[in-house]
ZAMARGU-4260 file (C-alpha; in steps of 0.2 Angstrom, whole numbers, plus 5000, padded with zeros to 4 digits):
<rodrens>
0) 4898/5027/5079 | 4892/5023/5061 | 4897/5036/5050 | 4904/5031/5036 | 4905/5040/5019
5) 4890/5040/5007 | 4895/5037/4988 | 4882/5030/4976 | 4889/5025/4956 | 4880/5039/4945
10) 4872/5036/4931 | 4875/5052/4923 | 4887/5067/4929 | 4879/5079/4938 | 4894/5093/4944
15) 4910/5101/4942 | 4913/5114/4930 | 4909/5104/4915 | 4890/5099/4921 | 4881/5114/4914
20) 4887/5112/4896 | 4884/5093/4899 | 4867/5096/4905 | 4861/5111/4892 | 4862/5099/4878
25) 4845/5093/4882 | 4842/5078/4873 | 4828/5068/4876 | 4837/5056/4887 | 4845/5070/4898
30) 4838/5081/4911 | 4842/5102/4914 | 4854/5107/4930 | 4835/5116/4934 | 4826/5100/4933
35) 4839/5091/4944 | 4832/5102/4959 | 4815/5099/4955 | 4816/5080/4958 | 4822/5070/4974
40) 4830/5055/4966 | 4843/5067/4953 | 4844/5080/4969 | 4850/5066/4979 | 4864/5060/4966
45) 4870/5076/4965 | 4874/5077/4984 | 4880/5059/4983 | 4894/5065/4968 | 4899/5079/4982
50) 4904/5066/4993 | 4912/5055/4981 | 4926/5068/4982 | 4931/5064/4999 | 4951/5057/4998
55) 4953/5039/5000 | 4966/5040/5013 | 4970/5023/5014 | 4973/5020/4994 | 4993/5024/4999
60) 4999/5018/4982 | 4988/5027/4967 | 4978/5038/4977 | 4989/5050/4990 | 5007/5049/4994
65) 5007/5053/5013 | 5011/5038/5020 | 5027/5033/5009 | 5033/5052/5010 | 5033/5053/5028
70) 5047/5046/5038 | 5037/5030/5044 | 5038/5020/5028 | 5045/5015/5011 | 5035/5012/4996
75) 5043/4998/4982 | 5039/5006/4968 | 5047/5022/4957 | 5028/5022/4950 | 5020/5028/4966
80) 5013/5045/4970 | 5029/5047/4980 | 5043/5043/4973 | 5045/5057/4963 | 5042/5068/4978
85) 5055/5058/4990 | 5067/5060/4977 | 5065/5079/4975 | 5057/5082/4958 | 5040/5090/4965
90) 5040/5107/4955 | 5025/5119/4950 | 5027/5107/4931 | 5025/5092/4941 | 5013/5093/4955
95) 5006/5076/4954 | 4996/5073/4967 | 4988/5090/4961 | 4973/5091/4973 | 4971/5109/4969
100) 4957/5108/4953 | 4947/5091/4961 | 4945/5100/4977 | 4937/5117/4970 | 4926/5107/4960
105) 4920/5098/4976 | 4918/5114/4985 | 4909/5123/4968 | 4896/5108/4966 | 4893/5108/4986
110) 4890/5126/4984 | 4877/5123/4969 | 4867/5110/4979 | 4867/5123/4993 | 4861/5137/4982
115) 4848/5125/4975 | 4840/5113/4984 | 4828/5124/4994 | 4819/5121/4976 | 4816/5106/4977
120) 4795/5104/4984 | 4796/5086/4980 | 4806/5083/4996 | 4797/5094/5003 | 4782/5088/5002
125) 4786/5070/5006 | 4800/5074/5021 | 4798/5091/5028 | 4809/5107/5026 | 4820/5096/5040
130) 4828/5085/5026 | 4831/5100/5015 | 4839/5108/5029 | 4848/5091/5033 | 4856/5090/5015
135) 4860/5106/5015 | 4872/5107/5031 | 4880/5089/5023 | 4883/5100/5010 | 4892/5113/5019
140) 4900/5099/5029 | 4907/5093/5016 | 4914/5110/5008 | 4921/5114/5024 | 4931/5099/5022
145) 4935/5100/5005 | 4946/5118/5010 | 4952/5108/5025 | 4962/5096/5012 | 4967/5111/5003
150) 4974/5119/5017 | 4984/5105/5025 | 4992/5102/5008 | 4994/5122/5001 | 4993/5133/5015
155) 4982/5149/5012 | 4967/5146/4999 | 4954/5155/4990 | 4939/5157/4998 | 4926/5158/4987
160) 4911/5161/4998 | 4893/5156/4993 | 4892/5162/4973 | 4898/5150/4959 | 4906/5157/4946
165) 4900/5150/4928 | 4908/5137/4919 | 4907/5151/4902 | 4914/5167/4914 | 4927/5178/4909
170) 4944/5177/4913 | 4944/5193/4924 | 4930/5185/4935 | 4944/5171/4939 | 4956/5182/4946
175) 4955/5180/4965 | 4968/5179/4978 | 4972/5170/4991 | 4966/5174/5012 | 4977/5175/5024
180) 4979/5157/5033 | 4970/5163/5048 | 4956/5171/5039 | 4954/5152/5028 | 4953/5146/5047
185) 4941/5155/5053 | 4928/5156/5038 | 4930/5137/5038 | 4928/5132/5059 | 4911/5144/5055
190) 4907/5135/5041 | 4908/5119/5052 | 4900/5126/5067 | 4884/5129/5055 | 4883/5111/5049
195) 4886/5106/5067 | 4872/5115/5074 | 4859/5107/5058 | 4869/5091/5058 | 4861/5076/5069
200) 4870/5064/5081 | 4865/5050/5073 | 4861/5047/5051 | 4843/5050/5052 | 4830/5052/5038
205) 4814/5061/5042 | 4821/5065/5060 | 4823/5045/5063 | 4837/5036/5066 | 4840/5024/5053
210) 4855/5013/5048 | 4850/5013/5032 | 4859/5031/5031 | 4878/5026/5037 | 4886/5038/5029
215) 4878/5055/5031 | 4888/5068/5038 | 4884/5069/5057 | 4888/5083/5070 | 4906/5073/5078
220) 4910/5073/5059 | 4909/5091/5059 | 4916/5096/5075 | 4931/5080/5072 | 4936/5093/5058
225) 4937/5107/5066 | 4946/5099/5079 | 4961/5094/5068 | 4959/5111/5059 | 4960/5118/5074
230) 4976/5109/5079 | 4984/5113/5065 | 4984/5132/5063 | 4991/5131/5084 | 5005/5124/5077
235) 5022/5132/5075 | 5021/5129/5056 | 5004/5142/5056 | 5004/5150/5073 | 5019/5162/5075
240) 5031/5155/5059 | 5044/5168/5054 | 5053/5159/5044 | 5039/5161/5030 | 5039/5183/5035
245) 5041/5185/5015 | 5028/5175/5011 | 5015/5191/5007 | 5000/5195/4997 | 5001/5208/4984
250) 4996/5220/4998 | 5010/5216/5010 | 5000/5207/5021 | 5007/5188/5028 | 5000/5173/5025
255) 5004/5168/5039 | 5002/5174/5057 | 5021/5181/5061 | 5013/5181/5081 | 5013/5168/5092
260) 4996/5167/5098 | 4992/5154/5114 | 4974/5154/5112 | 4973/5147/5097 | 4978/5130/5107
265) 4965/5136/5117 | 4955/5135/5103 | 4960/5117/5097 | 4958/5109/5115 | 4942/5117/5117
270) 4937/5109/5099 | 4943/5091/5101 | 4932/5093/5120 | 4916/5096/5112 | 4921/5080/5102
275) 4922/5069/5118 | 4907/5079/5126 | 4893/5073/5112 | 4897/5056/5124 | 4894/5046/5110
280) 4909/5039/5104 | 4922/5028/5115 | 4936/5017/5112 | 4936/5002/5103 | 4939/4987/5116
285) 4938/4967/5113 | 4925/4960/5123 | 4939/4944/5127 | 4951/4960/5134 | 4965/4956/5122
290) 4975/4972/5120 | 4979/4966/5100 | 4960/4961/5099 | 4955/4977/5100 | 4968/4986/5093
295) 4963/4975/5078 | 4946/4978/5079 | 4946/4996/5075 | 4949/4991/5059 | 4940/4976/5058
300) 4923/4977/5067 | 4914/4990/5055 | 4905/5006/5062 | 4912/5006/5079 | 4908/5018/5092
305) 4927/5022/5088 | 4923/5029/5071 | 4920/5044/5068 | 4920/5048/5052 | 4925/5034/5037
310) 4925/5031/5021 | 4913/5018/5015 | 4920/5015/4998 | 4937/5013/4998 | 4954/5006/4991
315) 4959/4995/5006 | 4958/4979/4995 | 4972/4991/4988 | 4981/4991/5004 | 4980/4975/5007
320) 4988/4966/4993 | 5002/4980/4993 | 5006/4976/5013 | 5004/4956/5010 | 5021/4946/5007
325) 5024/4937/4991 | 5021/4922/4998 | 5002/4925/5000 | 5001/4931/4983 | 5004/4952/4986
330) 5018/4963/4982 | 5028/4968/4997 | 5026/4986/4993 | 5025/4997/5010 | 5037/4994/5022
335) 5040/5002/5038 | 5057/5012/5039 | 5069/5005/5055 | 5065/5023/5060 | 5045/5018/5064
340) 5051/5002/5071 | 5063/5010/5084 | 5048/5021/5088 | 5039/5010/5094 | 5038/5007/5114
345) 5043/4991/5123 | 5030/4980/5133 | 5037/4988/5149 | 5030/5005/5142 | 5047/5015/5138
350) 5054/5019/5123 | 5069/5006/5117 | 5083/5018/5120 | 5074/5018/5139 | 5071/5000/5141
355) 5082/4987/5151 | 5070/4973/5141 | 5076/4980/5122 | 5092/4971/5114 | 5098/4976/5097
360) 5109/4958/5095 | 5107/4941/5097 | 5091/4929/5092 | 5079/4920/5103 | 5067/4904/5099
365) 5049/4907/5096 | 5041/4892/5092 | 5055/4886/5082 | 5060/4901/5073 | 5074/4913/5076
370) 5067/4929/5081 | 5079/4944/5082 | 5078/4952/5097 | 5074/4970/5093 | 5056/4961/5090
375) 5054/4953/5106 | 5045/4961/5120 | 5037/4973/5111 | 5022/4984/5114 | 5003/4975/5105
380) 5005/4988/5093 | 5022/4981/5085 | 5013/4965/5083 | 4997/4972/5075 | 5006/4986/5065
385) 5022/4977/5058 | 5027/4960/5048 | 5046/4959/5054 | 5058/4943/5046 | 5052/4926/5051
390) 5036/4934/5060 | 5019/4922/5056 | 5008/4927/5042 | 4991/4919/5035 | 4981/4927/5022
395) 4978/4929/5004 | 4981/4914/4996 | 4991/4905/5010 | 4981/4892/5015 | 4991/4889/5034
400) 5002/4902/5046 | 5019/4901/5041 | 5034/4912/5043 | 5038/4928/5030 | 5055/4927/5029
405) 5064/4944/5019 | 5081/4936/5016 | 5088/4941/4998 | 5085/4923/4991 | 5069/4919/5000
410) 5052/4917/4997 | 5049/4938/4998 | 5066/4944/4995 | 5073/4955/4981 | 5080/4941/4970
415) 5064/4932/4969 | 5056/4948/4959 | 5062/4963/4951 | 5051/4976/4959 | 5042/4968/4970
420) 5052/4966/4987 | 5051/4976/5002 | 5064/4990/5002 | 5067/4989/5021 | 5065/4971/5027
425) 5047/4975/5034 | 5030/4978/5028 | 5014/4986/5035 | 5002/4973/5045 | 4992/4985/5052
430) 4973/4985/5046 | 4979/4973/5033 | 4963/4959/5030 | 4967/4944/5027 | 4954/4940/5019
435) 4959/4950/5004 | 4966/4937/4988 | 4966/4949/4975 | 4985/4948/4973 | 4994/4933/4961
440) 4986/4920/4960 | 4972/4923/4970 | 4953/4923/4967 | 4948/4940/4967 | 4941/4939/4986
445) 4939/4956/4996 | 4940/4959/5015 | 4925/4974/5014 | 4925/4986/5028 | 4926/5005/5032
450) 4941/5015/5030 | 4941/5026/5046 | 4948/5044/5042 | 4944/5052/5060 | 4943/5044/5075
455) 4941/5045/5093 | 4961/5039/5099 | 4967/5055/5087 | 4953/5067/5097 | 4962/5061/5111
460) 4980/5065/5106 | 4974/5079/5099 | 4964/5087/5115 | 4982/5080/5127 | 4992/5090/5113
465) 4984/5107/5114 | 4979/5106/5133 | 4999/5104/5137 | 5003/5120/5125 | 4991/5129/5133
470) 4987/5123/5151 | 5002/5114/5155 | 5000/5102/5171 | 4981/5099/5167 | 4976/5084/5175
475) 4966/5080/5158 | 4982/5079/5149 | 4989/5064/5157 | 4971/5056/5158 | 4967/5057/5141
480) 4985/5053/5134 | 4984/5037/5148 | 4966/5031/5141 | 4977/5029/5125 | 4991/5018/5132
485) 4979/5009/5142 | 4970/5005/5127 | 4985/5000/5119 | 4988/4988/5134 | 5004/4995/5140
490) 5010/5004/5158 | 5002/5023/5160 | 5009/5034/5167 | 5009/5037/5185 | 4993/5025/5187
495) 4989/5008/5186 | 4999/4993/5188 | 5018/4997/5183 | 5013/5013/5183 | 5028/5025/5173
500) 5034/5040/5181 | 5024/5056/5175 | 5031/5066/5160 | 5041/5081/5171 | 5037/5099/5164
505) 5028/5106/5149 | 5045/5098/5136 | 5043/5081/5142 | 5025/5079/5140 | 5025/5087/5123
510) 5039/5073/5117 | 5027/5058/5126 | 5012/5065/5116 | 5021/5066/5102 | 5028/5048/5104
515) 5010/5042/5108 | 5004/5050/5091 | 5017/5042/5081 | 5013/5025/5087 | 4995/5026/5088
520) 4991/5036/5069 | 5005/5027/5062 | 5002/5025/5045 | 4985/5032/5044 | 4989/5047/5035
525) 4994/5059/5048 | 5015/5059/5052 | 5017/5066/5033 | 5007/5084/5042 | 5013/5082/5059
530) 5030/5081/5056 | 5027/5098/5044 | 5016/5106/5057 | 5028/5104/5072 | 5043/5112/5059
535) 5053/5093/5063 | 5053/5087/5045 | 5072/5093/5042 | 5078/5082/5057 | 5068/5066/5052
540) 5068/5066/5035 | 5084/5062/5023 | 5094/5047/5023 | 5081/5033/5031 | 5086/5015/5035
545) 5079/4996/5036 | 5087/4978/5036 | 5100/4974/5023 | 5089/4966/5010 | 5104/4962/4998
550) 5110/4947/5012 | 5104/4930/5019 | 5105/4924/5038 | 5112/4934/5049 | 5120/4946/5038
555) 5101/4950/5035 | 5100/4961/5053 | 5111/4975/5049 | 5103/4990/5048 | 5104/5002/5033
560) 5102/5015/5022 | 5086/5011/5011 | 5087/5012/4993 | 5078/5028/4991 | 5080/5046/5002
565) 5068/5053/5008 | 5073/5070/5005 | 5064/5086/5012 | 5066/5104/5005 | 5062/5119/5014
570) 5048/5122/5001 | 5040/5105/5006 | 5031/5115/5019 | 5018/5118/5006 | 5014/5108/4989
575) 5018/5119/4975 | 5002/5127/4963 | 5003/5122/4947 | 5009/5133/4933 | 4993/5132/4925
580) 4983/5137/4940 | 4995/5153/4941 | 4995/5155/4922 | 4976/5159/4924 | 4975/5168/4939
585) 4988/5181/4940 | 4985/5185/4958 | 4988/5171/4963 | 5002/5170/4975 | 5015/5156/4973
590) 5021/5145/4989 | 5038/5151/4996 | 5052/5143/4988 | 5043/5138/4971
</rodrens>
């Protein structure tokens, strides 16, 4: 499906709380906030600088931490987003990333344009009232989305409905508290449902389907949204969490639900169906039937039917000189801890510690290089995901395949650079473009293509996960959670060739989804919020390990703790507010343990 974020470069800004000074100044050369909505080109600007808020979830270095915070992976440098985090020094003083302020402005410009646009005759005239009604439920779209990534990152927001409050108002108007988590749920899946029911299947202008439009907000974006919304608030960090029971308004009333409510999985499965139902997307599959084809080509072969909703302009140029070796000219800086690597199942379909094909000693020859063998017979997505010592490597500005080699005193290892060296003898290979020679030495070449944020594997997951929390035994569960492995190009479960014994009882199942997500999302954004959301983070997190990166040869294959913790707080549950936001806002309730 090709939908794919819309951002145009402005020429002049057009939102957030600053733009009604900016534009009252009336110059000759500048435009009033009343004649933006009076003139299709400048109301079409303003929605595309309401999109441009949309995090780039892939830009793991400068732009989020979740990846390198998680469990699944090590970043190189004490610069990043989080290092600071991993390390323990998150506080309401320093909140970086501090999502808090960006997002409200989002949500308050979304709000103007929908306020606003219905002004607009120009469009009017020349499209119909269906465009205007079309921009505004992108609009609302894209707000709803907006108070998703607050939620996922603070918990219980501020709903602040359809008025804007002015840039000049008084203090007293700012004072407004937060909702209850369930309440921020349910205004939001409305708020979704509405866009959904305006939003069409495919980008269209003038009721048409036209490529041209990649990038408008669709109805599977909207309804993708609420399915992981919806997945989240079932979950024991939101449905039923007494540990947080002191964590009240000034009224007494929880933030979050002290009841353990089974519907609201209900609710989640019923979501990520109506995803599958539209019947429009499907997973991605290499026409050659290569399992590591395909699982490339989700990535890789732009506004696939298995793209839901991506990001058009994006930092994955980013991404791919931090995941590339030294050798071809990047910086060796996310590397997957031995914890992601000993995650990952073995060709046979089991888990390593299940597997009579899995051995944690000894080398064998590929090709004329010694491979340990924890790397052999593994499942297609080891291969895509993972760049493992003396695995085959081309790209960036290595003209032929060779072997990357992480060995102290190789090309990639720690004495060769001072920060730049992989952390636990591994990096990242997944949806890393080759292409892509931006790094050292290298002639500023870019491999362009979406960045997918939702897509259809996760609906998947996400529709096995809740089913089996509600409706345990469901045939569905085990169909959906096998189209992924199948996919994947290893054994299902209790069909096919070497077929696996079925998952026995409600436990099991929940532990084999849980496994599948891990695998499939892995370092796509997601374990940082599922690890939080299932209330596992203290058993994962802490000490995490990798290959001994201070040794050569076979002294290399030792597995250890990594240089860095990865620590995790109880108060991690929720990012801090800032000190400033609470300064101003005096009913504004800080997280617990703040």
């Amino acid at each position: 499906m090709k939908t794919t974020v819309f951002l145009l470069v402005l020429s002049c800004a057009l939102c957030c709380a600053s733009c009604k000074k900016f534009l009252d100044q009336v110059p000759n050369d500048r435009i009033t906030m009343d004649e933006v909505f009076k003139k299709k080109a400048t109301s079409e600007q303003f929605l595309a600088n309401v999109y441009s808020y949309v995090p780039d979830e892939w830009e793991a270095i400068h732009a989020v931490p979740w990846v390198g915070t998680s469990d699944e992976a090590d970043l190189t440098w004490s610069g990043s987003f989080n290092y600071p985090i991993n390390i323990g020094n998150l506080s309401p003083t320093n909140t970086t990333p501090d999502f808090w302020s960006p997002y409200y402005q989002a949500i308050r410009s979304a709000t103007y344009f929908m306020n606003h646009i219905d002004e607009n005759d120009e469009i009017r005239n020349l499209s119909g009232q269906q465009l205007i009604d079309q921009y505004k439920a992108e609009a609302r779209f894209l707000r709803a989305y907006y108070y998703f990534c607050l939620m996922r990152q603070y918990g219980p927001v501020i709903l602040l409905g359809d008025d804007v409050i002015a840039p000049d108002a008084p203090s007293s108007d700012m004072q407004i508290p937060r909702s209850p988590y369930d309440d921020c749920v349910n205004y939001v899946a409305g708020e979704l449902d509405k866009a959904a029911s305006v939003l069409p299947l495919q980008p269209q202008r003038n009721g048409q389907t036209n490529d041209a439009e990649w990038g408008r907000a669709t109805k599977g974006m909207a309804l993708a949204v609420k399915a992981r919304l919806l997945l989240y608030a079932a979950s024991p960090q939101y449905n039923g969490n007494t540990d947080v029971s002191g964590f009240k308004n000034t009224e007494g009333v929880p933030y979050i639900s002290q009841t353990r409510d089974p519907e609201k999985w209900k609710k989640a499965a019923d979501a990520a169906r109506a995803v599958i139902d539209l019947g429009i997307y499907s997973l991605y599959k290499d026409p050659s039937g290569d399992p590591v084809k395909s699982l490339q080509g989700i990535f890789f072969q732009g506004w696939n039917d298995e793209q839901i909703f991506s990001r058009k302009g994006n930092g994955l140029a980013q991404w791919d000189v931090h995941c590339e070796p030294r050798q071809a000219g990047g910086w060796c800086g996310i590397g997957p801890t031995q914890e992601s690597i000993d995650a990952y199942f073995m060709s046979d379909g089991k888990l390593p510690n299940e597997s009579s094909l899995y051995n944690p000693s000894g080398f064998t020859d590929v090709n004329g290089q010694k491979i340990f063998n924890m790397y052999m017979n593994r499942e297609p997505r080891f291969y895509r995901d993972v760049t493992y010592n003396n695995s085959i490597w081309q790209g960036g500005t290595m003209s032929a395949a060779a072997p990357i080699s992480f060995f102290v005193s190789g090309p990639n290892g720690r004495n060769g650079h001072p920060t730049d060296f992989s952390k636990t003898g591994y990096l990242v290979r997944k949806n890393v473009g080759p292409s892509t020679n931006i790094g050292s030495g290298g002639n500023g070449q870019r491999q362009d293509r979406p960045a997918p944020l939702f897509r259809l594997a996760e609906i998947y997951l996400n529709y096995a996960e809740a089913l089996n929390e509600y409706s345990p035994g469901n045939p569905d569960i085990l169909k959906y959670l096998n189209l992924v492995r199948e996919r994947a190009g290893i054994p299902q479960y209790g069909s096919g060739s070497n077929a696996l014994p079925v998952p026995a009882g409600q436990a099991e199942m929940r532990n084999r989804i849980r496994a599948e997500r891990r695998i499939e999302l892995a370092y796509e954004g997601h374990r940082w919020f599922d690890i939080r959301r299932w209330k596992i983070a203290p058993q994962v997190m802490g000490t995490l390990h990798g290959m001994d990166i201070s040794k050569d040869g076979d002294d290399f294959y030792k597995v250890v703790p990594t240089m860095t913790p990865h620590l995790f707080r109880p108060s991690y549950y929720w990012w801090p507010i800032s000190q400033y936001e609470l300064d101003r806002n005096h009913v504004l309730v800080q997280n617990p343990g703040w």
